[in-house]
N, C-alpha and C positions, 0 to 999 in steps of 0.2 A: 504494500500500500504506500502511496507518495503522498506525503504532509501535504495535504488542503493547497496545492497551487493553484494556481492563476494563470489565462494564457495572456499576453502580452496583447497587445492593440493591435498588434500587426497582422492578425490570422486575415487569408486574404483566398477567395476564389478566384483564379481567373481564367474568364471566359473567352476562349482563343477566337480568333476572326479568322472568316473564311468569305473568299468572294464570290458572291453568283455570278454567271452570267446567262446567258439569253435564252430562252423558253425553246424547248428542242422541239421542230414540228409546226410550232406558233409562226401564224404571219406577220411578216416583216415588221409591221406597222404595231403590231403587240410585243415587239422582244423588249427586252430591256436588262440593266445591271445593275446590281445593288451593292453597296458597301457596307459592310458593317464593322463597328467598332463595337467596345465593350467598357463598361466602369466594372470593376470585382465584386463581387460580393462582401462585404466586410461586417463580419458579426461581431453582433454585442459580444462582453469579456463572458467568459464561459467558465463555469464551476465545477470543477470533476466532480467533488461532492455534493453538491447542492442537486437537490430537484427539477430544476427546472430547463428548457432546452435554449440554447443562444439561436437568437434571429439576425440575420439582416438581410438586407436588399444588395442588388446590382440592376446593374441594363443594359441593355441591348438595344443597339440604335442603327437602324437603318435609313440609310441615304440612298436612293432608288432615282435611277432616271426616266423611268413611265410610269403608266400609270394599271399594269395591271397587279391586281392583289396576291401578295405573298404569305406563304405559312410558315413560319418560324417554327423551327424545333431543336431542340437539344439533346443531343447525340445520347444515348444510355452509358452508365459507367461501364468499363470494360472489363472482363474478368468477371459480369456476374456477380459480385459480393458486393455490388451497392456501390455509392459513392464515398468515398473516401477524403480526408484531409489530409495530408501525410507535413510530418515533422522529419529530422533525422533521425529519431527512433521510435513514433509512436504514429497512430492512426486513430480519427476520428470520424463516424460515420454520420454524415448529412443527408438531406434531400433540397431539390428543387421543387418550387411550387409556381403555377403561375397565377396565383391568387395573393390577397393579404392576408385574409385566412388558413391558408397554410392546408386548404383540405385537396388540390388540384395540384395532382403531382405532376410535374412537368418533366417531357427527356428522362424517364425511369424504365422507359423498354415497354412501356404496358401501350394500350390504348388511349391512354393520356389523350386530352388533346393539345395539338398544336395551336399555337398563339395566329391569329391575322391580322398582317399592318395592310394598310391600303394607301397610304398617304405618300410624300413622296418623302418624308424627313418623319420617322415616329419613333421613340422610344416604348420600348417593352419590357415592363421591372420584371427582375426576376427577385424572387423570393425564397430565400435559404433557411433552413433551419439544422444544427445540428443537436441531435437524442442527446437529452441527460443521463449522466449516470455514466459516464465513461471516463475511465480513471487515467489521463493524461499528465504528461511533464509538464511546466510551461516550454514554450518556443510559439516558433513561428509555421503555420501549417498551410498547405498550398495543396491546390488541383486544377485541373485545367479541363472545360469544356469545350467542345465541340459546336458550335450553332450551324443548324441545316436549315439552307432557303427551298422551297420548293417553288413554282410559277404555276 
C-alpha cells in the first residue's frame, strides 16, 4: 500500500490529430478536408484512496472546408483492457464520454455513438473520467487517442 499520494497537476490525455480528406465516391462539388487539433484532457487531482473518480474535459476541434457533415469518433483502446493512463511504473484506468454526464461512453469499441459536427469550425468536448479506488504513485500519467472522421 503507498501513503495517501496525490497525482501532481500535470496528468494529461492527449488526443492525437489525424487528417481527413475527401469523401471517397462523393461528387466533386461535396469533397472536402478537415483538420483537427486537440486541447488534453486534464483531470481534477485524483485520490488513490479517496472514493470518488477524477473528471475532466478536453476537445476536439474541427476546421472543415465544406460543408458536408462529419462523424467524429474515437478510436477504442488497444489491447482490449480499456483505456489506460500510464506513469513510468503504474497505470490508471479511464473512460471517455461524450456527455457531461459521464453516462455516453465515447470510442470504447461498443456501439457508442459517434459525435456530428456540421459547421465548418466546431469544437467537441470530450469528457474523461478516471475509476476510484486505484492505488497509484504520484507522477505524471499520459495516453494518446486516436480521432476518426468519417464523410
Amino acid at each position: 500500500m503507498h501513503a495517501a499520494p496525490r497525482l501532481r497537476a500535470g496528468r494529461t490525455l492527449r488526443l492525437a490529430s489525424i487528417c481527413a480528406l475527401a469523401v471517397a465516391g462523393a461528387p466533386q462539388a461535396l469533397a472536402q478536408s478537415c483538420t483537427v487539433s486537440t486541447e488534453p484532457v486534464l483531470f481534477d487531482p485524483y485520490d488513490p484512496i479517496g472514493g470518488a473518480p477524477a473528471d475532466g474535459v478536453g476537445i476536439v476541434r474541427l476546421t472543415c472546408d465544406g460543408a458536408v457533415p462529419v462523424t467524429v469518433g474515437l478510436a477504442p483502446a488497444n489491447g482490449g483492457s480499456g483505456r489506460l493512463l500510464r506513469s513510468a511504473t503504474d497505470e490508471l484506468s479511464y473512460e471517455l464520454f461524450a456527455d457531461p454526464a459521464r453516462m455516453l461512453p465515447w470510442g470504447d469499441g461498443t456501439a457508442a455513438p459517434a459525435r456530428r459536427a456540421s459547421g465548418p469550425e466546431e469544437d467537441l468536448t470530450v469528457y474523461g473520467r478516471i475509476r476510484p479506488g486505484q492505488n497509484v504513485r504520484d507522477g505524471s500519467y499520459t495516453d494518446s487517442v486516436t480521432v476518426i472522421l468519417s464523410f
